[in-house]
C-alpha positions as CSV (number, residue, x, y, z in Angstrom):
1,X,184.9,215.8,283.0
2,X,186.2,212.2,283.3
3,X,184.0,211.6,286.1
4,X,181.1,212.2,283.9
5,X,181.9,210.3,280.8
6,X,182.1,207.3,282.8
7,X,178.7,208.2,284.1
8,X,177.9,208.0,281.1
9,X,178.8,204.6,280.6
10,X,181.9,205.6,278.0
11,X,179.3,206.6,275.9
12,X,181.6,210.3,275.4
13,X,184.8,210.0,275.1
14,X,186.0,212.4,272.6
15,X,186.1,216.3,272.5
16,X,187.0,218.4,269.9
17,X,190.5,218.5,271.1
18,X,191.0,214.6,270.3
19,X,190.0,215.6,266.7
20,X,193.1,218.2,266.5
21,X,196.4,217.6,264.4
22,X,198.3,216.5,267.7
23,X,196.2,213.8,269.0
24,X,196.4,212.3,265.8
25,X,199.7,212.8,265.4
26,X,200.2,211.4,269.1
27,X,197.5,208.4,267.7
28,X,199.9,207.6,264.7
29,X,203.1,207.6,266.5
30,X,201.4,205.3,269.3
31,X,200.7,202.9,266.6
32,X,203.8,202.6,265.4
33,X,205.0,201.7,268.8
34,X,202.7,199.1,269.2
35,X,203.8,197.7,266.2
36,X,207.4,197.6,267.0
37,X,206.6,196.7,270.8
38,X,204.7,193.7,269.5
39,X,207.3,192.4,267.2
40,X,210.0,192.7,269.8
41,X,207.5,190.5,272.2
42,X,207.4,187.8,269.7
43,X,211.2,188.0,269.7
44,X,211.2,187.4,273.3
45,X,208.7,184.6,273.4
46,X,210.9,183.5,270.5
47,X,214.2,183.1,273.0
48,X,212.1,181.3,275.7
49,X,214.0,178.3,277.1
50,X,212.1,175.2,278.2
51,X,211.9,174.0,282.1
52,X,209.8,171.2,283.4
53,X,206.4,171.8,283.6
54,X,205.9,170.9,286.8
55,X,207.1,174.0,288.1
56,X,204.6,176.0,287.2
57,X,201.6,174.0,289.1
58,X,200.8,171.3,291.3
59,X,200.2,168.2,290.2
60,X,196.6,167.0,288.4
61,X,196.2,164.9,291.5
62,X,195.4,167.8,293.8
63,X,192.7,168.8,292.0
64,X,191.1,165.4,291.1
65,X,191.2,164.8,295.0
66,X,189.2,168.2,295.1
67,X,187.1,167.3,292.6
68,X,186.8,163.6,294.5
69,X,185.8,165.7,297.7
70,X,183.3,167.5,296.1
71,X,181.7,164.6,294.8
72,X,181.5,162.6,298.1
73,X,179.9,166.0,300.0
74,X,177.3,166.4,297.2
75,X,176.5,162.4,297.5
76,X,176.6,162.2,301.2
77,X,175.6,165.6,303.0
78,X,173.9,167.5,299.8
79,X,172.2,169.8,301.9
80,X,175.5,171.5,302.8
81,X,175.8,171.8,299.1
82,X,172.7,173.6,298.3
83,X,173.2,175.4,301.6
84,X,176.1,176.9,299.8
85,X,174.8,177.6,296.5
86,X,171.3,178.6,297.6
87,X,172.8,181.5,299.6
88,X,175.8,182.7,297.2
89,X,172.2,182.6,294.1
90,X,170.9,184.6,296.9
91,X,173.2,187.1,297.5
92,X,173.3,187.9,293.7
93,X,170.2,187.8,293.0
94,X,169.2,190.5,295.5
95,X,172.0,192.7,294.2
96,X,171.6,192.3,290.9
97,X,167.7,193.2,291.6
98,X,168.7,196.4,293.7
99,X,170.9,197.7,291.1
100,X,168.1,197.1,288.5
101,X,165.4,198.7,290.6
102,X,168.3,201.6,291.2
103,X,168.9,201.8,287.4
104,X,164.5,202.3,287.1
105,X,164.2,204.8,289.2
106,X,166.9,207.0,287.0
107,X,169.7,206.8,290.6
108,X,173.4,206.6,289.1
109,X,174.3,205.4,292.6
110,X,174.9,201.6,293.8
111,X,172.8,199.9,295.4
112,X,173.9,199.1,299.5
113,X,176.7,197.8,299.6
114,X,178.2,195.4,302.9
115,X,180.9,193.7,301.2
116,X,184.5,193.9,303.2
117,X,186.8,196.5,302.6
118,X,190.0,195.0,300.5
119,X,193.1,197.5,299.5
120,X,192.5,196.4,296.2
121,X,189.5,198.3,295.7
122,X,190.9,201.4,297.3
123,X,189.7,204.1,293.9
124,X,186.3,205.8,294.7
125,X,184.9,205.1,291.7
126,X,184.7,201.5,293.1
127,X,182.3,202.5,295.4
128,X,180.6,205.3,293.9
129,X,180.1,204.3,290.1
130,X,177.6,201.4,289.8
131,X,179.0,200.1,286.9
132,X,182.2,199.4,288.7
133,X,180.6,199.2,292.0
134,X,178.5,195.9,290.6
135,X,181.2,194.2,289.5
136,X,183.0,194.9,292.3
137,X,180.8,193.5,294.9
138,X,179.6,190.3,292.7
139,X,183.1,189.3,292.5
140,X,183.7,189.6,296.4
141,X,180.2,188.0,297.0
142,X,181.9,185.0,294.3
143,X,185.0,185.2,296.1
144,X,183.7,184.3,299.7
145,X,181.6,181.7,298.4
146,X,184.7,179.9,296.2
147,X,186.1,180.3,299.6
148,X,183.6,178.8,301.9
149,X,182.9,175.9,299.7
150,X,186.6,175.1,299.1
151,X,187.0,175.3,302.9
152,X,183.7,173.0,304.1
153,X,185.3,170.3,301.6
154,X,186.4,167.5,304.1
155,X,187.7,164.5,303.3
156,X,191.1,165.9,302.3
157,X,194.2,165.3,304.1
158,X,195.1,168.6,306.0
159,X,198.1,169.0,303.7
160,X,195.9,168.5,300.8
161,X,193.4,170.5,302.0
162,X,195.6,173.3,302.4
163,X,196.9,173.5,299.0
164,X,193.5,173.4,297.5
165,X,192.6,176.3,299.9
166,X,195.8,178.4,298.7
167,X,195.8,177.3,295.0
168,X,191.8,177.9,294.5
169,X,192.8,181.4,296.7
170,X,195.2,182.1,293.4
171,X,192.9,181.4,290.8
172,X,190.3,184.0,292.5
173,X,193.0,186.6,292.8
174,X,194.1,186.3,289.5
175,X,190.5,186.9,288.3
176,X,190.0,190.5,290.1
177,X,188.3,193.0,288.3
178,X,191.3,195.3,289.2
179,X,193.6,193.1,286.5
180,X,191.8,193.0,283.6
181,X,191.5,196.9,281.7
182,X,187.7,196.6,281.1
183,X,187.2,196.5,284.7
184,X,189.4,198.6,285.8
185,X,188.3,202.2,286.3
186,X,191.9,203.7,287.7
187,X,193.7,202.8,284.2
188,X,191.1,203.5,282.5
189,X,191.2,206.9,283.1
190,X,194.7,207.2,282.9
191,X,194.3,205.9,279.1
192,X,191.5,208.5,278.7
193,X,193.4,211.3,280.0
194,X,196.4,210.3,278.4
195,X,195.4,209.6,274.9
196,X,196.2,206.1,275.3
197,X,199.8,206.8,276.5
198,X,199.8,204.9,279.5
199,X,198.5,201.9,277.6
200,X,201.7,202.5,275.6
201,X,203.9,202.9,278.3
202,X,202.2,200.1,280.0
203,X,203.2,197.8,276.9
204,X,206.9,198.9,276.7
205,X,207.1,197.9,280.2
206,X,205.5,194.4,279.7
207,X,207.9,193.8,276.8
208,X,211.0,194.9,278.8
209,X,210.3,192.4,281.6
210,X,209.7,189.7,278.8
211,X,213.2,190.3,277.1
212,X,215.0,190.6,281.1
213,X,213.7,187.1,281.1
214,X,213.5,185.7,277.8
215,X,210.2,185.6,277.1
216,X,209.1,184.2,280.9
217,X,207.2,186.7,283.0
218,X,208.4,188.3,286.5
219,X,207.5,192.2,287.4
220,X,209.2,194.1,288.0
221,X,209.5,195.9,291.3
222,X,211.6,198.7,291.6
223,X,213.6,201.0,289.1
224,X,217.2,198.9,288.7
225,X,218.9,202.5,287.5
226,X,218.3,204.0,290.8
227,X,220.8,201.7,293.0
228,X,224.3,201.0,292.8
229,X,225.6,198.2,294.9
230,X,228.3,199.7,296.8
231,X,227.6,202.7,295.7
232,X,224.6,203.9,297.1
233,X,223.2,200.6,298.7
234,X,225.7,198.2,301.2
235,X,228.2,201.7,302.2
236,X,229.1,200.6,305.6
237,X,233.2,200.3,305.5
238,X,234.8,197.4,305.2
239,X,236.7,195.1,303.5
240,X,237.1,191.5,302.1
241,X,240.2,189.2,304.0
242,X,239.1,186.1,302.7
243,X,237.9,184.3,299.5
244,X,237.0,180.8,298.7
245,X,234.9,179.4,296.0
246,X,232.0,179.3,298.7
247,X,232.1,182.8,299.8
248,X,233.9,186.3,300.5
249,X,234.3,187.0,304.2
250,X,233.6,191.3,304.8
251,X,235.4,192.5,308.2
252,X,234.0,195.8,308.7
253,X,235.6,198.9,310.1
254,X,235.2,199.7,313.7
255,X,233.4,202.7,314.3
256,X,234.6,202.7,318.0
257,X,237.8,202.9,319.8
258,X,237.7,199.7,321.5
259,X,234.8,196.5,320.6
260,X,234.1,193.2,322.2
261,X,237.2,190.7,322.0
262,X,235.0,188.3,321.0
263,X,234.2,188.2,317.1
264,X,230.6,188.3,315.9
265,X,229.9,186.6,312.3
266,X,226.7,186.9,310.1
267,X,225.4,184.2,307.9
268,X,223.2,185.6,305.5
269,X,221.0,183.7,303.5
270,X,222.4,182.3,299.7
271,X,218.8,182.7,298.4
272,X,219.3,186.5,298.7
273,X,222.2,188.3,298.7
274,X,223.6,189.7,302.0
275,X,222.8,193.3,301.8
276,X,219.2,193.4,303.3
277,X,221.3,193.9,306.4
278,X,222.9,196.7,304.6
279,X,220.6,198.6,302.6
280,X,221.1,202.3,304.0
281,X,222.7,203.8,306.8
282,X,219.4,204.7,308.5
283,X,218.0,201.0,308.0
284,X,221.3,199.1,308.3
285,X,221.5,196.4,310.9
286,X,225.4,195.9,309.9
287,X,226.0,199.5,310.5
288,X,224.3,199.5,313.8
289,X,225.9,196.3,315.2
290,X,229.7,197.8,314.4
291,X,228.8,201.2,316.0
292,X,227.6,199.1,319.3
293,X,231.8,197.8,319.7
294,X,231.5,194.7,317.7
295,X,234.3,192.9,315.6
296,X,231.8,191.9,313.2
297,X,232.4,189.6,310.1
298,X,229.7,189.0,307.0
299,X,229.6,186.1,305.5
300,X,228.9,187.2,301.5
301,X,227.9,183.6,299.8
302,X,228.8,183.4,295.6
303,X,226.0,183.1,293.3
304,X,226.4,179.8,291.8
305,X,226.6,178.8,287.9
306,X,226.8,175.4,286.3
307,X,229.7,174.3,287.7
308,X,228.6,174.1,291.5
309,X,225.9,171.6,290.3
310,X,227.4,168.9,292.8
311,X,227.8,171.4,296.0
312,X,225.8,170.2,298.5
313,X,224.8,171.4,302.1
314,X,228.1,169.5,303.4
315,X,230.0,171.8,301.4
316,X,227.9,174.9,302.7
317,X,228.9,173.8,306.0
318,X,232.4,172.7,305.5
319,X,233.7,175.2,302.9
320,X,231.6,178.1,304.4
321,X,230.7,177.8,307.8
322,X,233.3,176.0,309.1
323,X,235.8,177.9,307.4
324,X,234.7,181.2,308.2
325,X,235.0,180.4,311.9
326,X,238.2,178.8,311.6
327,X,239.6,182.0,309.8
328,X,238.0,184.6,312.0
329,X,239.8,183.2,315.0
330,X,243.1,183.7,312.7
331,X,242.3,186.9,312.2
332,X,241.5,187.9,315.6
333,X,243.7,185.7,317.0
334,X,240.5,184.3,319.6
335,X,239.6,180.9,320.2
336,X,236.2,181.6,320.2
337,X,233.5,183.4,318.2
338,X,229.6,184.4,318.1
339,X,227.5,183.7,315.4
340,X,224.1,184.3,313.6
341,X,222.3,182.9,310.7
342,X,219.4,184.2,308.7
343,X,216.6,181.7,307.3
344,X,218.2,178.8,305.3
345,X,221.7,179.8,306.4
346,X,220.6,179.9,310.3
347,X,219.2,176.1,309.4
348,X,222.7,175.3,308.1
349,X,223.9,176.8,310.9
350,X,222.0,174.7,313.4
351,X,223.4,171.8,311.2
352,X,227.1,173.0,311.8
353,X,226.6,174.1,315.5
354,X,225.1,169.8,315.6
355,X,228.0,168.7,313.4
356,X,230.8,171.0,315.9
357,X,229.3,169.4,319.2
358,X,229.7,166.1,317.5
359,X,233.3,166.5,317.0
360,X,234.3,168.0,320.3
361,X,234.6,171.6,318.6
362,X,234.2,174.6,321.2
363,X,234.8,177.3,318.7
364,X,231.2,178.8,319.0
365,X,230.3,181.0,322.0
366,X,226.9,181.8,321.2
367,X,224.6,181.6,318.7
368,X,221.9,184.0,317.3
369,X,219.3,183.0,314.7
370,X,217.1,184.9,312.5
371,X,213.6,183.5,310.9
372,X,215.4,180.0,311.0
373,X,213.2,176.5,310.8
374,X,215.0,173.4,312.0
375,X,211.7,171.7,312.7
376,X,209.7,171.2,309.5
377,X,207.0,169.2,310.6
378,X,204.7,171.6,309.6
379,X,205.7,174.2,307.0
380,X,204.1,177.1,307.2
381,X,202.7,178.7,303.7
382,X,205.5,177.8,301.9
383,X,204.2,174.1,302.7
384,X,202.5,174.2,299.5
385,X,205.4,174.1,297.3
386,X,207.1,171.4,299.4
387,X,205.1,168.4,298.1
388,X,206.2,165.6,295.5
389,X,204.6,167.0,292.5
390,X,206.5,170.6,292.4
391,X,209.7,168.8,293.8
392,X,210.0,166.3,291.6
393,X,209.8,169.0,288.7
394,X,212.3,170.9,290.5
395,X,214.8,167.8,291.0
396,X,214.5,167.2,287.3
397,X,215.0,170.6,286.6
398,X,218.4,170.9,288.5
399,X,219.8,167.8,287.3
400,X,219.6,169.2,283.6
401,X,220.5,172.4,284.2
402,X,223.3,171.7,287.5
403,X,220.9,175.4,289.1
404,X,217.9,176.0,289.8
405,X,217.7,179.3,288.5
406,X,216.7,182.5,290.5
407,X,213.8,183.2,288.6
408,X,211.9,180.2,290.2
409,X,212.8,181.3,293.6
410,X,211.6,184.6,292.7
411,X,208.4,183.7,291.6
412,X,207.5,181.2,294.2
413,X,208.3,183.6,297.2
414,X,206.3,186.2,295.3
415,X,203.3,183.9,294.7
416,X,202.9,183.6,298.8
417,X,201.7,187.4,298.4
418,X,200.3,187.5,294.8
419,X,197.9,190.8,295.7
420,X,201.2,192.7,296.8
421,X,204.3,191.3,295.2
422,X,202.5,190.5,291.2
423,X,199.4,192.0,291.0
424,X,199.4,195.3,292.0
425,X,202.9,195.8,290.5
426,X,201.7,194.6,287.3
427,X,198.6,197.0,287.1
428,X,200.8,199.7,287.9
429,X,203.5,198.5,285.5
430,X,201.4,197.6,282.8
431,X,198.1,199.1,282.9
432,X,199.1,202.4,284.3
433,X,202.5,202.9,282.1
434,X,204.2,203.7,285.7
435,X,207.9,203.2,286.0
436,X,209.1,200.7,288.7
437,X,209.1,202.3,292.1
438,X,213.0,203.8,293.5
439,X,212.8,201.4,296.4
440,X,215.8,199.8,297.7
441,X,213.7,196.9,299.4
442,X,212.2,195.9,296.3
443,X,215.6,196.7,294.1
444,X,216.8,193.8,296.9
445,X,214.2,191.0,296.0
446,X,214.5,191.2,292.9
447,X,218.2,190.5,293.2
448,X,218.0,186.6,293.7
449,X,220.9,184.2,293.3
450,X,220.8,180.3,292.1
451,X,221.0,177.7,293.9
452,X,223.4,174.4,293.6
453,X,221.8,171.4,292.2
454,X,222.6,168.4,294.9
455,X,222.5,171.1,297.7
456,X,218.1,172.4,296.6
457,X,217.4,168.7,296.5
458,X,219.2,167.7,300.0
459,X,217.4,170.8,301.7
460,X,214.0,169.5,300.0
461,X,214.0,166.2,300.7
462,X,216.2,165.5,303.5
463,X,215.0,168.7,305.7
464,X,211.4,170.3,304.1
465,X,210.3,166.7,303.1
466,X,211.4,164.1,305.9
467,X,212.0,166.6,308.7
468,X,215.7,164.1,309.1
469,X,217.3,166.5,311.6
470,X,214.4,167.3,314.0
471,X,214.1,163.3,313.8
472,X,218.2,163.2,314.6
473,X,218.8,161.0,311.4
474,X,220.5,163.5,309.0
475,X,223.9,162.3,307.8
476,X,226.3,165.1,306.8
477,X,230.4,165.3,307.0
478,X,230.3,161.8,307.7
479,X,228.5,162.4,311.4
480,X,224.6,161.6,312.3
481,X,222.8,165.0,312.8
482,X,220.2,165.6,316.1
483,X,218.7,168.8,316.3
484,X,219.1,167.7,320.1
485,X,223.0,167.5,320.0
486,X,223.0,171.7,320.0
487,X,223.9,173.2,323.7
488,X,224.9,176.5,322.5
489,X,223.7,179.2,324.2
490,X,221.0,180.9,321.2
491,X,218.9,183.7,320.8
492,X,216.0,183.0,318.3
493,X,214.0,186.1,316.7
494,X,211.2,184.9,314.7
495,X,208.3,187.3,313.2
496,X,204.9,187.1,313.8
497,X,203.4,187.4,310.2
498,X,206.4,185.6,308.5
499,X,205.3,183.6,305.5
500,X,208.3,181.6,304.6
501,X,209.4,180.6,308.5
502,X,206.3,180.9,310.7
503,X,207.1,181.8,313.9
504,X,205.6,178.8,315.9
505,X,207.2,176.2,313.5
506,X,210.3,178.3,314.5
507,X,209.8,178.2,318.1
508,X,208.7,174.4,317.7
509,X,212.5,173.7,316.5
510,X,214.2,175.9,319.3
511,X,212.4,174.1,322.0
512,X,213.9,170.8,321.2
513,X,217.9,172.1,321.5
514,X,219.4,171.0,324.1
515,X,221.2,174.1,325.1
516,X,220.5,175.1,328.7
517,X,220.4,179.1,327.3
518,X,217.8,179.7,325.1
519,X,216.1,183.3,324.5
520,X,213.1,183.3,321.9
521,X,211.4,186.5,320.9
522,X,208.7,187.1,318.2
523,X,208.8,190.6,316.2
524,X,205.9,192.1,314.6
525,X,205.6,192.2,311.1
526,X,207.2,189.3,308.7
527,X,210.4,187.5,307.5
528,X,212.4,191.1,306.6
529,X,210.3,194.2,308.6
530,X,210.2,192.2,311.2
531,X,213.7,191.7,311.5
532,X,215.4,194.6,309.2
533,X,214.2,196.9,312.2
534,X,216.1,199.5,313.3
535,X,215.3,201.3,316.6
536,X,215.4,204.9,315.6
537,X,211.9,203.8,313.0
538,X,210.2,202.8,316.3
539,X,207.8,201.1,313.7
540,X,207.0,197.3,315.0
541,X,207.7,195.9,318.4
542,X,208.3,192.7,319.7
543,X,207.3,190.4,322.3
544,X,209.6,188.5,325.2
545,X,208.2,186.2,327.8
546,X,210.5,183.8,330.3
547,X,208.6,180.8,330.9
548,X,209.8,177.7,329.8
549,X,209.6,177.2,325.9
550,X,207.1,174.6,326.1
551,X,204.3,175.5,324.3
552,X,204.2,178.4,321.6
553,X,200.6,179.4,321.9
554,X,200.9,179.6,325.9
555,X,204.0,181.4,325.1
556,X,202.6,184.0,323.2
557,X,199.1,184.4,325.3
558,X,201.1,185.0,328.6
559,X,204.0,187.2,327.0
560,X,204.9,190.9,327.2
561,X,204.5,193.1,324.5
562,X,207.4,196.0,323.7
563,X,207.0,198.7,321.8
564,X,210.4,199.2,318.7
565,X,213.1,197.2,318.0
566,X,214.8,193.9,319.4
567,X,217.9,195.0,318.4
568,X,218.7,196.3,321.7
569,X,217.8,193.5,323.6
570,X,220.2,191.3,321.5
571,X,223.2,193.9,321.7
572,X,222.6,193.6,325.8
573,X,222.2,190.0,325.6
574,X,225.0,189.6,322.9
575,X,227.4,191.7,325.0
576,X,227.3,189.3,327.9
577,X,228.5,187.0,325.8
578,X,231.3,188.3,323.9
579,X,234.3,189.7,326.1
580,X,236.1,192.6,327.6
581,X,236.3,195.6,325.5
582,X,239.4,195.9,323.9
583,X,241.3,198.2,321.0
584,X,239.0,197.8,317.6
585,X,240.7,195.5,315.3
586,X,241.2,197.3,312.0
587,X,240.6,195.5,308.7
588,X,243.3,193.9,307.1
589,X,245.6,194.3,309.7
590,X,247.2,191.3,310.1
591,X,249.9,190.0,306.9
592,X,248.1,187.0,306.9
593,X,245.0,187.9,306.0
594,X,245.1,192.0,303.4
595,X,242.3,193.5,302.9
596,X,241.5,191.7,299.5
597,X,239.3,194.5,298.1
598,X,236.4,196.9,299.8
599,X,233.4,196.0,300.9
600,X,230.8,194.9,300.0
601,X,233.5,193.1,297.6
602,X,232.8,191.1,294.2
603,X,230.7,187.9,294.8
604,X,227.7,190.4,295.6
605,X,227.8,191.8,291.9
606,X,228.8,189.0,289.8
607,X,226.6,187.7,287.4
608,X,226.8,183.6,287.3
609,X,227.1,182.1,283.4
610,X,224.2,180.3,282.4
């Protein structure tokens, strides 16, 4: 019956029944919760605190330079110009004339439609209902062109030209049909067939993420009731043997008789907290390095307030990764350990493993590193963050407020995949009435941390900015930093569609260590499928080749693809490289070091003050 009032153009959409005490009933008490919802939004706009502008887009001068380009190609090759424009009035005209002469002949069908298949536009009535079906294609048929024209500018630096491709890319996402509720056919129903309850719903849930935020916006993504840290999420055994202000180090149980003698640690990333390794048992790659006989340590970093405004990556690498090593060996009693980092923290580990062969320090056996970028002479997506006029805004930002708060990190990552990470949640969320999702990933992402003042605008500048280690100029603990000083033995996973570390910007940096052993493989999939992959999913594979790391695109044309997990290819080559097997060294075993309290301990939980 739906189907055909919207046939009909909306024209019907009452029946008797909508007429009947209830649905008026249902009407009035709607009302009144739009009234309240509305005056508890204006309360939340009401509490919103002020941050520098700057953070929310680039700077005027990108777009006057795409303006400028524009100009010069209409001045000096016009033809291109009307090359563009004559086809995109071409396309629409034809369609618009097909629908018409459809529309004549008394056909409620569309008229042929070639446009490309997008996820977005995954409800039938998108292709089946002209109505929906026109506005559909004329948007995509707008869309390419925005996107050719942008693209055949010229006369833009590459850098330049890349943000204009990715910020004009934003504005035309953000003006989908599928986000606005006069174009959307999916929530309309559900407002039809719900007497406006979704719409309702949908409200509630806008107002709730207003007031988690104080009247700034951010989805969103999964249900916050379902997951208990601890509890249902980050179970594998352990427990905490050491504190500083920097971090809580987790030794976990042994689940075998006897492990390596040589200790593995894990350096998670501070942007997110460590659990991603440690979601559930069947998806856990903490879980499923302690049942292969390792003595493994977790690194669990604080989430900063106020008063770590002046840490900076020297006190990451001094009071964290330092320190950790220096008290796993206590605790095992070894003078040597492995170690891994993940994204940022695998950078600042490549920074310590510099700073260690600098001063003569053998401590490190091995080293492993996940997604990690020490080259950043070029970017990747996230490039488009990196210049002067967001950074600036964030460096003024963070020397008011000593943090720059999780919610920008938050946003920004989620920007790099607006269509999946904002849009579609937001439809769901807000137009549909739909509660968040029960999905631990998501529960995860949303679960950012700060970041020290001094230490955001050293990583900006000093490493995304000027590129001062791959250039060997980066001072830090009083010692000149080369990514060339590092002869470690590594193995570097990076993933194939990663949008935060691409993979050849990744291999770029890798190339350039010095050490003599150096394993590379890329995963399939991005920055956390790609490496949260646990053999018994079988889901993505990865690829290995041994010719020399010389050129990433060689690399990948000539290497060999296998079908699941890495995992197992680290464990063999880990193994190698970390000792007899010898009793399994329980957790707070030794007086010098109790078992503080159980994993996953208290840094992972507590909630910085503002």
């Amino acid at each position: 019956m739906l189907h055909g009032r919207m046939y009909g153009g909306f024209a019907d959409m009452t029946t008797e029944d909508d007429t009947s005490g209830a649905s008026l009933e249902r009407m009035n008490a709607n009302l009144q919760k739009i009234e309240e919802l509305s005056q508890r939004m204006v309360a939340s706009f009401a509490r919103k605190k002020g941050y520098d502008a700057a953070l929310d887009a680039p700077g005027q001068d990108l777009f006057m330079k795409a303006a400028a380009a524009y100009m010069y190609e209409m001045m000096h090759n016009p033809s291109k110009i009307l090359q563009h424009q004559v086809g995109y009035w071409g396309k629409s005209l034809k369609h618009y004339v097909e629908a018409q002469q459809a529309l004549a002949k008394g056909q409620l069908t569309p008229p042929d439609d070639q446009t490309p298949k997008d996820r977005r536009f995954s409800n039938p009535l998108w292709e089946t209902h002209p109505y929906f079906n026109y506005i559909k294609q004329q948007y995509l048929m707008s869309a390419e062109a925005m996107e050719r024209a942008v693209a055949d500018l010229g006369h833009l630096d590459p850098q330049d030209q890349k943000r204009v491709e990715y910020f004009s890319r934003q504005i035309v996402d953000m003006f989908s049909p599928t986000n606005f509720l006069g174009t959307n056919p999916e929530a309309l129903s559900r407002a039809v067939e719900t007497d406006g309850q979704s719409l309702v719903d949908g409200l509630e849930n806008l107002v709730r993420d207003l007031e988690a935020n104080d009247g700034d916006l951010l989805v969103t993504l999964a249900k916050k009731d379902a997951f208990r840290i601890g509890d249902n999420l980050a179970t594998t055994p352990g427990s905490v043997v050491f504190r500083n202000r920097m971090f809580e180090l987790i030794q976990y149980t042994p689940s075998t008789e006897k492990a390596h003698r040589t200790p593995l640690i894990i350096f998670p990333p501070w942007i997110n907290k460590f659990y991603i390794m440690d979601l559930k048992p069947a998806n856990s790659l903490i879980k499923w390095v302690v049942e292969q006989g390792y003595t493994l340590f977790v690194v669990s970093w604080v989430n900063p307030d106020t008063s770590y405004a002046d840490v900076g990556l020297d006190t990451y690498v001094q009071e964290g990764f330092l320190t950790a090593i220096d008290q796993v060996k206590q605790i095992t009693g070894e003078p040597k350990v492995n170690v891994a980092g993940y994204c940022i923290a695998g950078t600042t580990l490549a920074l310590t493993l510099a700073l260690m062969a600098k001063r003569g320090d053998t401590s490190v056996r091995s080293a492993t590193f996940f997604t990690t970028l020490t080259d950043f002479s070029d970017q990747g997506e996230v490039g488009v963050f990196l210049s002067n006029d967001f950074v600036d805004g964030i460096e003024r930002e963070v020397q008011q407020k000593g943090v720059l708060h999780s919610f920008f990190m938050t946003r920004t990552f989620s920007y790099l995949r607006a269509n999946d990470l904002v849009y579609a949640p937001a439809i769901r969320s807000y137009m549909m009435g739909e509660a968040p999702p029960a999905f631990d990933l998501l529960f995860w992402n949303g679960d950012s941390t700060n970041l020290p003042a001094r230490m955001s605008i050293e990583y900006l500048r000093n490493l995304c900015q000027n590129d001062l280690f791959a250039k060997g100029t980066l001072e830090i603990c009083g010692e000149v930093l080369s990514i060339h000083d590092i002869k470690t033995p590594v193995f570097a996973v990076a993933c194939e569609t990663d949008h935060i570390a691409a993979w050849k910007s990744a291999f770029n940096g890798l190339r350039q260590f010095a050490s003599k052993d150096k394993t590379f493989v890329l995963s399939e999939s991005g920055h956390i499928a790609g490496i949260i992959n646990p053999p018994s999913k079988r889901k993505y594979g990865h690829y290995t080749n041994d010719a020399a790391l010389n050129d990433a695109d060689n690399w990948q044309a000539t290497a060999t693809h296998h079908d699941g997990s890495w995992w197992p290819r680290w464990s063999e080559w880990l193994g190698h490289r970390s000792g007899a097997m010898v009793a399994a060294l329980q957790p707070g075993a030794q007086e010098s070091h109790p078992a503080l309290c159980p994993a996953p301990g208290s840094y992972v939980v507590t909630v910085p003050k503002d």
